[in-house]
N, C-alpha and C positions, 0 to 999 in steps of 0.2 A: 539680836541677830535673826535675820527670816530665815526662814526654812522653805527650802526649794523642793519638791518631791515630783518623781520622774513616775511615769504611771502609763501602758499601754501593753496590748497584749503582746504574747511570747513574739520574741527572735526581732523586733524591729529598731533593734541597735538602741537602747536603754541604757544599757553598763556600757559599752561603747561611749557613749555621751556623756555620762557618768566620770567616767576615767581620764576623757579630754578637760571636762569643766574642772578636775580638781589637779589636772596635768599629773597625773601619777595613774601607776598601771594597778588599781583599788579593786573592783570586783571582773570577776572570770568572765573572760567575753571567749564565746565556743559555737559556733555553727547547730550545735543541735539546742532544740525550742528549752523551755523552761527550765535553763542552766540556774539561772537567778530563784535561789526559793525566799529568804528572809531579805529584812532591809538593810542594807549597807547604807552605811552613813558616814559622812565625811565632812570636814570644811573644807569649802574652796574658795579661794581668793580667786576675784572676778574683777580685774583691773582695777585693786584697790578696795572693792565692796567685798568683805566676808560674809558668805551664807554657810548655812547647815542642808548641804545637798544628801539627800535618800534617794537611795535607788531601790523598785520594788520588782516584786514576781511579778512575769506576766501575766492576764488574765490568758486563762485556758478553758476549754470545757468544761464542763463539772464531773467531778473524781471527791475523794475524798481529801489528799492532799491539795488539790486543785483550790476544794476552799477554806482549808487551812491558808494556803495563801493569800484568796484574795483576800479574808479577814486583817490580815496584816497590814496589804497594801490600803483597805478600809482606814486603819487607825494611823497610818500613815498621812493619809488624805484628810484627816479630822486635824491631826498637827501644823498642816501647812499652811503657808503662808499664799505662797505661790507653786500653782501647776501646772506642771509640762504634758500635755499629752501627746504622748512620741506614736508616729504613726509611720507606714512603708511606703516612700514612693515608685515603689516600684509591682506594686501587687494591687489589686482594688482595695476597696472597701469590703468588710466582710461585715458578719451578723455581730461578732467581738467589740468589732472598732464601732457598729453604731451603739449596743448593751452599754458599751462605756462613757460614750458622748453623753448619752444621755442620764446615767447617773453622777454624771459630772456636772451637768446641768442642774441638777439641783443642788448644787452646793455653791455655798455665798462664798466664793473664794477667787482670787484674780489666779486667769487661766489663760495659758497660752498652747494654741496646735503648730504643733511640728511635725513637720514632712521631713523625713531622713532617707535616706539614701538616696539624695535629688542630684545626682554626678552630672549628669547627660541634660538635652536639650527634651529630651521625651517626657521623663519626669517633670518639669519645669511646667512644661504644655497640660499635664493631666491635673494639675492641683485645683481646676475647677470644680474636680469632682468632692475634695476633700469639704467644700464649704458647706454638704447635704450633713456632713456635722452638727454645724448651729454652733461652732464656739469661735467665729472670729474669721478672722486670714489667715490663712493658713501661714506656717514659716517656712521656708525649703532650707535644708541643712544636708550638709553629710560629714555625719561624727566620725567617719575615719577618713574622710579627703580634707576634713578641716574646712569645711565648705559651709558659708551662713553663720560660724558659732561666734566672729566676733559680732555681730547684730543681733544674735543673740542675747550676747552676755549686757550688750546695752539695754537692752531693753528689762532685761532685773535687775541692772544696775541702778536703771531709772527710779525703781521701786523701791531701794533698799538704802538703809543711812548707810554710810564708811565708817568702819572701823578699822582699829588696829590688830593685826595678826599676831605682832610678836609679846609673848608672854614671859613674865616676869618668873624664874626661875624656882620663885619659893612656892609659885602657883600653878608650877607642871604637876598633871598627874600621877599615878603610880601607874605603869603600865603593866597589864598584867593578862598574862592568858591561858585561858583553858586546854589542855590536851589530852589526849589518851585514845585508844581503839575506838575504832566504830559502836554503837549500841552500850556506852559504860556509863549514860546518862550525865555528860557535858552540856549539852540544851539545859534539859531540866534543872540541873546546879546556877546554870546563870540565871535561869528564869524565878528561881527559886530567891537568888539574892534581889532580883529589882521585883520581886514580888508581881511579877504580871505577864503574861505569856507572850512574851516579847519574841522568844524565836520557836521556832516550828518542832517540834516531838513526835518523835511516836515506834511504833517495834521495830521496825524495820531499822536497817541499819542502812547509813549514808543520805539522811534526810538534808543534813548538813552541810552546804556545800562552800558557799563563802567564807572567810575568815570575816566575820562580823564582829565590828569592835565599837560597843557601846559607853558613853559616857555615865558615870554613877559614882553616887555619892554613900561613904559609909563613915559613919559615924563622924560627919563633919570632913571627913577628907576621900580627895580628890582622885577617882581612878576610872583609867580608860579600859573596860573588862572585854577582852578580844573571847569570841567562840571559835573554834575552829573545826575542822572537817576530819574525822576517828582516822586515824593513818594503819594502815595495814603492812602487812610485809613487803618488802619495796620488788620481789620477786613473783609474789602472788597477783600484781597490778596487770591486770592486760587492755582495761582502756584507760582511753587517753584522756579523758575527763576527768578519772580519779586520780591519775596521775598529777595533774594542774591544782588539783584540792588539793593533792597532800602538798605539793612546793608550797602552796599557800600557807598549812598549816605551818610548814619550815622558816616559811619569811615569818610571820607570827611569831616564830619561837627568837628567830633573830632581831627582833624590835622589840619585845618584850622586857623588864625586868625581873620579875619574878613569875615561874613559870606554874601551874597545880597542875599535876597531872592526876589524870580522873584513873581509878584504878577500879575493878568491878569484885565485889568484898566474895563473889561466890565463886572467882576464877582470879585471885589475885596473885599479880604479877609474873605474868605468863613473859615468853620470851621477849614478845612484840614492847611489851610494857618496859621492860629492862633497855631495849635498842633506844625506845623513845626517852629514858631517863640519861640514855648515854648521848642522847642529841643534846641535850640540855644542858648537863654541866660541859661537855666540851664546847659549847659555845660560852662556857662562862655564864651562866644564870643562875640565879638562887631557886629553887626544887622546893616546893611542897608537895607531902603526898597528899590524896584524899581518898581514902578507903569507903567507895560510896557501894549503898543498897545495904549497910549495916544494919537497919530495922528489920532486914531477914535474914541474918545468918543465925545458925543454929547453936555455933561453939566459938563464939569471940573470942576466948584467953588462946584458943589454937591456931584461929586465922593469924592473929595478931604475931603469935609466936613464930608461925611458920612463914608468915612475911618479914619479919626483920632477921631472921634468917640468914633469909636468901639476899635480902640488901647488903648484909653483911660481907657474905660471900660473891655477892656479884656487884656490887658497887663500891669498892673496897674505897678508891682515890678520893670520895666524898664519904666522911661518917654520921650519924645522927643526922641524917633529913629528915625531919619531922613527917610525921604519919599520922594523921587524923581520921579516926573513922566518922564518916557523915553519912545523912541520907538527904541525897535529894530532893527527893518524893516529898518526907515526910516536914523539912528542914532541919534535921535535927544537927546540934554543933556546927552552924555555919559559922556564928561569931568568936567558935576555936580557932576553926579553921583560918578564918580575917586576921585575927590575932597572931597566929602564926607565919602568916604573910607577911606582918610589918614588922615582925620580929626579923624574919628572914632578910629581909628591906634593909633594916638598918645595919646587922651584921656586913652584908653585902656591901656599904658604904662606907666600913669601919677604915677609918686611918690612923696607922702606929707611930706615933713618936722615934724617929730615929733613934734619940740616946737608951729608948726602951730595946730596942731589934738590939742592936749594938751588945747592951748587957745582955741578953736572950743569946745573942749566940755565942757568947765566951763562954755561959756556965754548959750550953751544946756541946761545945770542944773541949768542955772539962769531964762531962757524965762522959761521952764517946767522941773520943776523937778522929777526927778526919782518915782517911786511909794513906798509907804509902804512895808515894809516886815513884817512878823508875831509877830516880835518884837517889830513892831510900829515905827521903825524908817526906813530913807529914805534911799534905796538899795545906796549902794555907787558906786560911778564909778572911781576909781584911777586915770588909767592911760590910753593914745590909743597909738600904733602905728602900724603903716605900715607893713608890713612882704613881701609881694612881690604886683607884676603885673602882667598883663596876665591873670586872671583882677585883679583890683588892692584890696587890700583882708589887713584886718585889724583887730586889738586883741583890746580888751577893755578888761581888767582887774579889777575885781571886786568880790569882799568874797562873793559874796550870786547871781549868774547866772540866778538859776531859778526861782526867783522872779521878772526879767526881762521880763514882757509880750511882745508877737510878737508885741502887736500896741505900743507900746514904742520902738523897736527897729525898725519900721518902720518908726518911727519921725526922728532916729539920722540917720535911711539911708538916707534917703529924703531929712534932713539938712545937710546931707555931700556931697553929690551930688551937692546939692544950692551953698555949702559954697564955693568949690573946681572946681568946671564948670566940672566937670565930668557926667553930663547927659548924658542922653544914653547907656551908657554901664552899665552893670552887674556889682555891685561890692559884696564882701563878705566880711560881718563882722562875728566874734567870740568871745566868750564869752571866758574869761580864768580865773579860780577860782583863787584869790589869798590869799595865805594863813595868818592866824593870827596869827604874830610871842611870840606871849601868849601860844595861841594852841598847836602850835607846841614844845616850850618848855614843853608845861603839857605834849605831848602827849613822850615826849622823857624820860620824869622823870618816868613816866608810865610803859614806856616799860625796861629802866633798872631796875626799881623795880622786874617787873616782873623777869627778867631774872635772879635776885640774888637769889630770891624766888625756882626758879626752881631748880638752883645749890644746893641749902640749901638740 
Protein backbone atom coordinates (compact mmCIF):
# COMPACT_ATOMS: atom_id res chain seq x y z
CA UNK A 1 0.00 0.00 0.00
CA UNK A 2 1.70 3.75 -0.89
CA UNK A 3 1.42 6.17 1.38
CA UNK A 4 0.20 9.51 0.23
CA UNK A 5 1.19 12.51 2.67
CA UNK A 6 -0.40 15.91 2.42
CA UNK A 7 2.20 18.69 3.57
CA UNK A 8 1.95 22.73 3.20
CA UNK A 9 1.61 25.53 5.32
CA UNK A 10 -1.17 26.46 7.82
CA UNK A 11 -5.16 27.10 6.64
CA UNK A 12 -4.64 26.15 2.82
CA UNK A 13 -7.36 23.54 2.93
CA UNK A 14 -5.14 20.17 3.84
CA UNK A 15 -7.67 18.40 6.15
CA UNK A 16 -10.34 19.66 3.72
CA UNK A 17 -8.62 17.42 1.05
CA UNK A 18 -7.90 15.01 3.46
CA UNK A 19 -11.59 14.34 4.38
CA UNK A 20 -12.85 14.32 0.58
CA UNK A 21 -9.94 11.66 -0.54
CA UNK A 22 -11.04 9.47 2.22
CA UNK A 23 -15.08 10.65 1.67
CA UNK A 24 -15.53 10.68 5.55
CA UNK A 25 -15.48 13.88 7.82
CA UNK A 26 -11.63 12.35 9.61
CA UNK A 27 -9.66 15.45 10.74
CA UNK A 28 -11.14 19.01 12.06
CA UNK A 29 -11.27 21.58 9.24
CA UNK A 30 -11.87 25.21 11.20
CA UNK A 31 -11.08 28.66 9.74
CA UNK A 32 -8.53 29.43 12.29
CA UNK A 33 -4.46 28.55 11.06
CA UNK A 34 -2.75 25.54 12.64
CA UNK A 35 -6.03 23.49 13.77
CA UNK A 36 -4.16 20.42 12.48
CA UNK A 37 -1.07 19.69 14.98
CA UNK A 38 -0.34 15.73 14.73
CA UNK A 39 -0.71 13.28 11.64
CA UNK A 40 -3.96 11.79 11.02
CA UNK A 41 -3.84 9.00 9.09
CA UNK A 42 -6.35 7.07 7.17
CA UNK A 43 -7.11 4.65 4.10
CA UNK A 44 -8.83 5.90 1.42
CA UNK A 45 -10.12 4.11 -1.46
CA UNK A 46 -9.34 6.01 -4.61
CA UNK A 47 -11.35 4.40 -7.37
CA UNK A 48 -10.45 1.06 -6.46
CA UNK A 49 -6.59 1.93 -5.58
CA UNK A 50 -6.03 1.90 -1.48
CA UNK A 51 -3.62 4.32 -0.10
CA UNK A 52 -2.48 5.15 3.42
CA UNK A 53 -3.39 8.97 3.25
CA UNK A 54 -1.57 11.51 6.19
CA UNK A 55 -2.44 14.58 6.88
CA UNK A 56 0.11 17.01 8.56
CA UNK A 57 0.57 20.48 10.56
CA UNK A 58 1.02 23.32 8.80
CA UNK A 59 4.43 24.67 8.47
CA UNK A 60 4.25 27.89 10.59
CA UNK A 61 6.71 30.44 11.95
CA UNK A 62 8.94 29.15 14.44
CA UNK A 63 7.65 28.73 18.10
CA UNK A 64 8.36 25.98 19.99
CA UNK A 65 5.37 24.02 19.20
CA UNK A 66 5.74 25.17 15.77
CA UNK A 67 8.65 22.83 15.52
CA UNK A 68 7.39 20.14 17.27
CA UNK A 69 5.27 20.00 14.35
CA UNK A 70 7.20 20.37 11.73
CA UNK A 71 9.34 17.45 13.08
CA UNK A 72 6.35 15.20 12.68
CA UNK A 73 5.25 16.40 9.39
CA UNK A 74 9.60 15.69 8.66
CA UNK A 75 9.02 11.94 9.52
CA UNK A 76 5.92 11.91 7.82
CA UNK A 77 7.65 13.00 4.59
CA UNK A 78 10.47 10.40 5.19
CA UNK A 79 7.51 7.49 5.13
CA UNK A 80 6.00 8.65 1.87
CA UNK A 81 5.56 7.36 -0.96
CA UNK A 82 3.85 10.12 -2.83
CA UNK A 83 3.65 14.08 -2.00
CA UNK A 84 1.04 16.42 -2.22
CA UNK A 85 2.10 19.91 -1.60
CA UNK A 86 -1.26 21.82 -1.05
CA UNK A 87 -0.74 25.37 -1.69
CA UNK A 88 -3.73 28.75 -1.82
CA UNK A 89 -4.94 29.83 -4.90
CA UNK A 90 -6.16 32.50 -3.81
CA UNK A 91 -3.29 34.54 -1.71
CA UNK A 92 0.47 34.65 -3.25
CA UNK A 93 3.28 32.96 -2.73
CA UNK A 94 4.78 33.69 0.46
CA UNK A 95 8.39 33.09 2.13
CA UNK A 96 6.60 29.43 3.74
CA UNK A 97 5.42 28.16 0.57
CA UNK A 98 8.92 28.82 -1.24
CA UNK A 99 11.11 27.30 2.78
CA UNK A 100 8.94 24.26 1.71
CA UNK A 101 9.37 23.91 -2.07
CA UNK A 102 12.52 23.81 -1.70
CA UNK A 103 13.18 21.37 1.13
CA UNK A 104 10.89 19.19 -0.71
CA UNK A 105 13.29 19.49 -3.42
CA UNK A 106 15.58 17.62 -1.92
CA UNK A 107 13.82 14.64 -1.35
CA UNK A 108 13.94 11.60 -3.90
CA UNK A 109 10.27 11.19 -3.60
CA UNK A 110 7.41 11.51 -6.51
CA UNK A 111 5.65 14.98 -5.81
CA UNK A 112 2.78 16.56 -7.00
CA UNK A 113 1.73 20.87 -6.45
CA UNK A 114 -1.65 21.62 -5.90
CA UNK A 115 -3.38 24.68 -6.11
CA UNK A 116 -6.67 24.63 -3.93
CA UNK A 117 -9.18 26.94 -3.68
CA UNK A 118 -9.05 27.52 -7.61
CA UNK A 119 -13.38 28.14 -7.74
CA UNK A 120 -13.18 31.13 -10.03
CA UNK A 121 -11.74 32.12 -13.51
CA UNK A 122 -8.95 34.48 -11.51
CA UNK A 123 -7.28 31.77 -9.70
CA UNK A 124 -7.05 29.67 -12.87
CA UNK A 125 -5.32 32.90 -14.54
CA UNK A 126 -2.68 33.26 -11.60
CA UNK A 127 -1.18 29.68 -11.41
CA UNK A 128 1.82 30.95 -13.46
CA UNK A 129 2.96 32.26 -10.60
CA UNK A 130 2.94 28.86 -8.73
CA UNK A 131 5.64 27.16 -11.19
CA UNK A 132 8.65 29.80 -9.37
CA UNK A 133 8.20 26.50 -7.20
CA UNK A 134 10.29 24.25 -9.30
CA UNK A 135 8.15 21.21 -8.65
CA UNK A 136 6.17 20.66 -11.81
CA UNK A 137 2.45 22.02 -13.00
CA UNK A 138 0.84 23.07 -10.94
CA UNK A 139 -2.90 21.16 -10.26
CA UNK A 140 -5.82 23.57 -9.72
CA UNK A 141 -8.33 21.74 -7.22
CA UNK A 142 -11.04 23.00 -4.79
CA UNK A 143 -11.27 20.55 -1.85
CA UNK A 144 -14.64 21.82 -0.80
CA UNK A 145 -16.22 22.65 -4.38
CA UNK A 146 -15.12 19.08 -5.45
CA UNK A 147 -13.18 20.78 -8.17
CA UNK A 148 -9.87 18.94 -9.90
CA UNK A 149 -10.05 16.00 -7.20
CA UNK A 150 -11.18 13.37 -9.71
CA UNK A 151 -7.66 14.15 -11.85
CA UNK A 152 -6.46 14.07 -9.10
CA UNK A 153 -6.99 10.86 -7.72
CA UNK A 154 -5.92 9.67 -11.35
CA UNK A 155 -3.10 10.55 -11.35
CA UNK A 156 -1.89 8.37 -7.81
CA UNK A 157 -3.97 6.00 -9.05
CA UNK A 158 -1.58 5.77 -11.90
CA UNK A 159 1.29 5.21 -9.39
CA UNK A 160 -0.34 2.92 -7.07
CA UNK A 161 -1.14 -1.29 -7.64
CA UNK A 162 -5.05 -1.96 -6.56
CA UNK A 163 -5.82 -3.61 -3.86
CA UNK A 164 -8.64 -5.00 -2.07
CA UNK A 165 -10.25 -2.90 0.92
CA UNK A 166 -12.42 -5.45 2.28
CA UNK A 167 -10.91 -7.56 5.28
CA UNK A 168 -11.37 -10.74 6.60
CA UNK A 169 -13.04 -10.61 9.98
CA UNK A 170 -10.42 -12.69 11.97
CA UNK A 171 -8.10 -9.74 10.77
CA UNK A 172 -9.95 -6.63 12.04
CA UNK A 173 -8.22 -4.89 14.62
CA UNK A 174 -8.91 -4.23 18.25
CA UNK A 175 -10.05 -0.81 18.31
CA UNK A 176 -9.20 0.94 20.96
CA UNK A 177 -9.08 4.57 22.50
CA UNK A 178 -7.55 6.81 24.80
CA UNK A 179 -9.36 9.29 27.04
CA UNK A 180 -9.58 11.38 30.03
CA UNK A 181 -9.09 15.35 30.79
CA UNK A 182 -6.75 17.54 29.30
CA UNK A 183 -2.84 17.41 30.73
CA UNK A 184 -3.45 13.51 32.40
CA UNK A 185 -0.76 12.36 29.92
CA UNK A 186 -2.89 10.39 27.02
CA UNK A 187 -0.01 11.47 24.28
CA UNK A 188 2.63 10.29 26.31
CA UNK A 189 0.82 6.73 27.20
CA UNK A 190 0.36 6.18 23.34
CA UNK A 191 3.81 7.32 22.47
CA UNK A 192 5.08 5.24 25.21
CA UNK A 193 3.43 1.93 23.66
CA UNK A 194 4.73 2.56 19.85
CA UNK A 195 7.94 3.50 21.61
CA UNK A 196 8.51 6.77 19.43
CA UNK A 197 7.31 10.30 19.66
CA UNK A 198 4.74 9.72 17.32
CA UNK A 199 2.31 12.56 18.74
CA UNK A 200 3.04 15.89 20.10
CA UNK A 201 3.48 16.52 24.27
CA UNK A 202 4.00 18.77 26.40
CA UNK A 203 2.59 21.05 29.96
CA UNK A 204 0.23 22.76 28.63
CA UNK A 205 -2.97 21.47 28.18
CA UNK A 206 -5.05 21.02 24.77
CA UNK A 207 -1.88 20.31 22.68
CA UNK A 208 -4.20 17.46 21.34
CA UNK A 209 -6.52 18.23 19.04
CA UNK A 210 -7.40 15.58 16.46
CA UNK A 211 -8.64 12.10 17.34
CA UNK A 212 -5.56 10.48 15.97
CA UNK A 213 -5.81 6.83 15.28
CA UNK A 214 -2.77 4.91 14.68
CA UNK A 215 -2.26 1.37 13.57
CA UNK A 216 -0.05 -0.99 16.15
CA UNK A 217 1.05 -4.05 16.79
CA UNK A 218 1.19 -5.75 20.32
CA UNK A 219 2.31 -8.85 20.92
CA UNK A 220 1.40 -10.22 17.59
CA UNK A 221 -2.11 -8.82 17.48
CA UNK A 222 -3.68 -6.30 15.73
CA UNK A 223 -5.03 -2.82 17.17
CA UNK A 224 -6.13 0.56 15.77
CA UNK A 225 -4.88 2.83 19.01
CA UNK A 226 -7.14 6.19 18.72
CA UNK A 227 -5.63 9.53 20.81
CA UNK A 228 -7.97 11.92 21.47
CA UNK A 229 -8.36 15.66 22.66
CA UNK A 230 -8.69 15.84 27.15
CA UNK A 231 -12.65 16.75 27.38
CA UNK A 232 -13.48 19.27 29.85
CA UNK A 233 -16.69 20.20 31.45
CA UNK A 234 -19.16 20.46 28.72
CA UNK A 235 -20.36 24.00 30.48
CA UNK A 236 -16.72 25.31 30.99
CA UNK A 237 -16.32 25.30 26.87
CA UNK A 238 -16.74 28.67 25.41
CA UNK A 239 -14.89 28.16 22.18
CA UNK A 240 -15.89 26.71 19.40
CA UNK A 241 -12.84 24.78 18.60
CA UNK A 242 -12.76 22.97 21.70
CA UNK A 243 -15.88 22.26 21.38
CA UNK A 244 -15.35 20.32 17.76
CA UNK A 245 -12.25 18.42 19.76
CA UNK A 246 -14.34 17.17 22.31
CA UNK A 247 -17.36 15.81 19.62
CA UNK A 248 -14.46 14.27 18.16
CA UNK A 249 -13.14 12.76 21.18
CA UNK A 250 -17.21 11.50 21.59
CA UNK A 251 -17.24 9.96 17.90
CA UNK A 252 -13.88 8.20 19.26
CA UNK A 253 -15.53 6.82 22.18
CA UNK A 254 -18.49 5.74 19.80
CA UNK A 255 -16.23 3.60 17.34
CA UNK A 256 -14.27 2.38 19.70
CA UNK A 257 -14.23 -1.15 21.48
CA UNK A 258 -12.59 -0.95 24.48
CA UNK A 259 -12.13 2.39 25.86
CA UNK A 260 -8.74 3.33 28.87
CA UNK A 261 -9.53 6.24 30.33
CA UNK A 262 -6.33 8.10 31.41
CA UNK A 263 -6.91 9.22 35.05
CA UNK A 264 -4.05 11.47 36.73
CA UNK A 265 -2.80 9.30 40.03
CA UNK A 266 -2.24 12.95 41.93
CA UNK A 267 -5.94 14.11 41.33
CA UNK A 268 -7.79 10.82 40.74
CA UNK A 269 -11.11 10.82 39.61
CA UNK A 270 -12.34 14.11 39.95
CA UNK A 271 -15.99 14.64 38.71
CA UNK A 272 -15.02 15.41 34.90
CA UNK A 273 -13.34 11.75 35.11
CA UNK A 274 -16.62 10.06 36.62
CA UNK A 275 -18.90 11.99 33.51
CA UNK A 276 -16.37 10.73 30.98
CA UNK A 277 -16.63 7.09 32.57
CA UNK A 278 -20.40 7.54 32.33
CA UNK A 279 -19.99 8.39 28.45
CA UNK A 280 -18.52 5.11 28.16
CA UNK A 281 -20.47 2.31 29.61
CA UNK A 282 -23.74 3.96 28.40
CA UNK A 283 -22.57 3.73 25.05
CA UNK A 284 -21.97 0.12 25.94
CA UNK A 285 -17.91 -0.23 25.89
CA UNK A 286 -15.69 -2.11 27.86
CA UNK A 287 -13.63 0.64 30.63
CA UNK A 288 -10.12 0.20 31.57
CA UNK A 289 -8.83 2.44 34.15
CA UNK A 290 -5.20 3.58 33.97
CA UNK A 291 -4.04 5.30 37.02
CA UNK A 292 -1.12 7.21 35.33
CA UNK A 293 1.90 9.51 36.99
CA UNK A 294 2.17 6.51 39.72
CA UNK A 295 6.01 6.72 39.88
CA UNK A 296 5.19 9.99 42.00
CA UNK A 297 2.61 9.41 44.22
CA UNK A 298 3.61 9.44 47.65
CA UNK A 299 0.99 6.85 49.57
CA UNK A 300 -0.20 4.14 46.82
CA UNK A 301 -2.35 1.74 49.31
CA UNK A 302 -4.57 5.24 49.94
CA UNK A 303 -4.76 6.64 46.35
CA UNK A 304 -5.70 3.12 45.52
CA UNK A 305 -8.20 2.77 48.33
CA UNK A 306 -9.73 6.12 47.92
CA UNK A 307 -10.32 5.58 44.23
CA UNK A 308 -12.18 2.37 44.25
CA UNK A 309 -14.06 3.90 46.68
CA UNK A 310 -15.51 6.24 44.90
CA UNK A 311 -16.09 3.82 41.65
CA UNK A 312 -17.83 2.04 44.06
CA UNK A 313 -20.19 4.55 44.95
CA UNK A 314 -20.32 6.36 41.84
CA UNK A 315 -20.33 3.81 39.18
CA UNK A 316 -22.47 1.39 40.89
CA UNK A 317 -24.27 -0.15 37.24
CA UNK A 318 -20.73 -1.32 36.23
CA UNK A 319 -18.55 -3.38 39.06
CA UNK A 320 -14.89 -4.29 39.12
CA UNK A 321 -13.52 -2.09 36.11
CA UNK A 322 -10.06 -2.93 36.36
CA UNK A 323 -7.61 -0.11 37.60
CA UNK A 324 -4.14 -0.33 36.71
CA UNK A 325 -1.70 2.07 38.02
CA UNK A 326 0.87 3.08 35.19
CA UNK A 327 3.30 5.57 34.25
CA UNK A 328 3.61 6.93 31.16
CA UNK A 329 6.75 8.75 31.62
CA UNK A 330 8.55 6.09 32.83
CA UNK A 331 6.56 2.76 31.08
CA UNK A 332 6.02 1.17 33.93
CA UNK A 333 2.97 -1.73 33.78
CA UNK A 334 1.92 -1.11 30.29
CA UNK A 335 1.74 -4.75 29.42
CA UNK A 336 -0.76 -4.96 32.67
CA UNK A 337 -2.52 -2.63 31.37
CA UNK A 338 -2.58 -4.53 27.48
CA UNK A 339 -3.37 -7.50 29.33
CA UNK A 340 -6.34 -6.22 30.83
CA UNK A 341 -7.72 -4.82 27.59
CA UNK A 342 -7.93 -8.17 25.94
CA UNK A 343 -9.36 -9.42 29.06
CA UNK A 344 -11.96 -6.71 28.91
CA UNK A 345 -12.21 -7.70 24.89
CA UNK A 346 -13.06 -10.85 25.39
CA UNK A 347 -15.65 -10.71 28.25
CA UNK A 348 -17.20 -7.89 26.15
CA UNK A 349 -17.79 -10.69 23.44
CA UNK A 350 -18.83 -13.37 25.78
CA UNK A 351 -21.96 -15.40 24.41
CA UNK A 352 -24.25 -17.48 26.99
CA UNK A 353 -25.73 -20.70 25.98
CA UNK A 354 -29.37 -20.31 26.16
CA UNK A 355 -30.20 -23.59 28.22
CA UNK A 356 -27.39 -22.05 30.81
CA UNK A 357 -29.65 -18.36 31.13
CA UNK A 358 -32.64 -20.56 31.28
CA UNK A 359 -31.31 -22.65 34.41
CA UNK A 360 -29.68 -19.12 35.85
CA UNK A 361 -32.84 -17.75 36.12
CA UNK A 362 -35.12 -20.47 37.81
CA UNK A 363 -32.73 -20.86 40.70
CA UNK A 364 -33.05 -16.43 40.49
CA UNK A 365 -36.82 -16.97 41.14
CA UNK A 366 -36.06 -19.56 43.70
CA UNK A 367 -33.22 -17.37 45.96
CA UNK A 368 -35.83 -14.15 45.35
CA UNK A 369 -38.70 -14.19 43.57
CA UNK A 370 -40.32 -11.96 41.31
CA UNK A 371 -42.60 -9.31 42.91
CA UNK A 372 -46.50 -9.09 42.95
CA UNK A 373 -48.55 -7.71 40.16
CA UNK A 374 -51.87 -5.92 40.71
CA UNK A 375 -53.54 -9.21 40.41
CA UNK A 376 -51.76 -10.56 43.28
CA UNK A 377 -49.89 -12.88 41.78
CA UNK A 378 -45.94 -13.29 40.94
CA UNK A 379 -44.79 -11.26 37.51
CA UNK A 380 -43.69 -14.29 35.60
CA UNK A 381 -40.50 -14.54 33.87
CA UNK A 382 -40.59 -17.21 30.89
CA UNK A 383 -38.01 -17.25 29.20
CA UNK A 384 -33.93 -15.46 28.65
CA UNK A 385 -31.71 -15.37 25.93
CA UNK A 386 -28.93 -13.86 24.38
CA UNK A 387 -29.42 -11.70 21.23
CA UNK A 388 -25.93 -10.22 20.57
CA UNK A 389 -22.45 -8.83 22.02
CA UNK A 390 -20.74 -5.91 21.84
CA UNK A 391 -21.95 -5.80 24.72
CA UNK A 392 -23.41 -8.67 25.54
CA UNK A 393 -27.32 -7.73 25.64
CA UNK A 394 -30.31 -10.23 26.55
CA UNK A 395 -34.40 -10.50 26.25
CA UNK A 396 -36.31 -11.98 29.30
CA UNK A 397 -39.74 -12.59 28.19
CA UNK A 398 -42.45 -12.10 30.35
CA UNK A 399 -46.77 -11.10 29.99
CA UNK A 400 -46.65 -8.22 32.53
CA UNK A 401 -42.88 -5.91 31.91
CA UNK A 402 -43.96 -3.12 33.95
CA UNK A 403 -44.47 -4.50 36.95
CA UNK A 404 -40.82 -5.40 36.79
CA UNK A 405 -39.09 -2.72 39.21
CA UNK A 406 -35.60 -1.22 38.32
CA UNK A 407 -34.39 -2.80 41.84
CA UNK A 408 -35.41 -6.15 40.72
CA UNK A 409 -33.88 -5.94 37.61
CA UNK A 410 -30.76 -4.81 39.11
CA UNK A 411 -30.69 -8.21 41.10
CA UNK A 412 -30.79 -10.39 37.86
CA UNK A 413 -28.05 -7.79 36.35
CA UNK A 414 -25.89 -8.28 39.26
CA UNK A 415 -26.61 -12.20 39.32
CA UNK A 416 -25.78 -12.52 35.90
CA UNK A 417 -22.67 -10.90 35.89
CA UNK A 418 -21.82 -13.29 39.19
CA UNK A 419 -23.15 -16.19 37.57
CA UNK A 420 -21.32 -15.80 33.97
CA UNK A 421 -17.76 -13.92 35.10
CA UNK A 422 -18.77 -11.18 32.95
CA UNK A 423 -17.97 -8.19 35.53
CA UNK A 424 -16.85 -5.26 34.30
CA UNK A 425 -18.37 -4.72 31.29
CA UNK A 426 -21.75 -3.17 30.45
CA UNK A 427 -24.24 -5.50 29.64
CA UNK A 428 -28.07 -4.78 28.58
CA UNK A 429 -31.13 -6.64 29.40
CA UNK A 430 -34.75 -6.10 27.91
CA UNK A 431 -37.86 -6.77 28.76
CA UNK A 432 -40.14 -8.39 25.84
CA UNK A 433 -44.06 -8.59 26.50
CA UNK A 434 -45.07 -12.02 25.74
CA UNK A 435 -48.19 -12.57 24.57
CA UNK A 436 -51.36 -14.77 26.24
CA UNK A 437 -52.22 -17.25 23.53
CA UNK A 438 -56.10 -16.90 25.29
CA UNK A 439 -55.83 -13.25 24.51
CA UNK A 440 -54.91 -13.33 21.58
CA UNK A 441 -57.34 -15.83 20.38
CA UNK A 442 -60.29 -13.54 22.18
CA UNK A 443 -58.73 -10.68 20.56
CA UNK A 444 -58.89 -12.38 16.90
CA UNK A 445 -62.62 -13.61 17.55
CA UNK A 446 -63.22 -9.85 18.43
CA UNK A 447 -61.86 -8.39 15.44
CA UNK A 448 -63.61 -10.81 12.89
CA UNK A 449 -66.77 -10.22 14.70
CA UNK A 450 -66.23 -6.84 14.12
CA UNK A 451 -65.47 -6.92 10.53
CA UNK A 452 -68.70 -9.16 9.69
CA UNK A 453 -70.68 -6.42 11.54
CA UNK A 454 -69.25 -3.66 9.37
CA UNK A 455 -69.99 -5.65 6.07
CA UNK A 456 -73.56 -6.28 7.36
Amino acid sequence: MKTVVLVGRTNVGKSTLFNKLCHKHLAIVHDRPGVTRDRKEAEADLNGTIVRLVDTAGLEDTSSLAKAMWQQTELAIQEADIILMITDGRTELNALDLKLARQLKKVDKVKFLVVNKCEGQKQTDALGEFYRLGLGDPMPISAEHNIGIKELVQKIGALCPREESVKEEKDRPLQLAIVGRPNVGKSTLVNQFLKQNRLLTGPNAGVTRDAITIPWMWKGKKILLTDTAGLRKYGKIDDELERICGQETKNAIDFAEVVVLVLDAMQPLERQDLAIAETVLKEGRALVIALNKWDIVANPQAVLKELKGRMVESLQQVKKIPVVPVSAKNGLALDKLMNEVFRMYTLWNKRVPTHKLNAFLEELKQAHPTPLARNGHRVPMKYMTQVSIRPPTFVIFTSNPDSLPDSYMRYVSNGLKAAFGIEGVPIRIHLRKRENPFEQKEKKMVAKHTKKKLKA
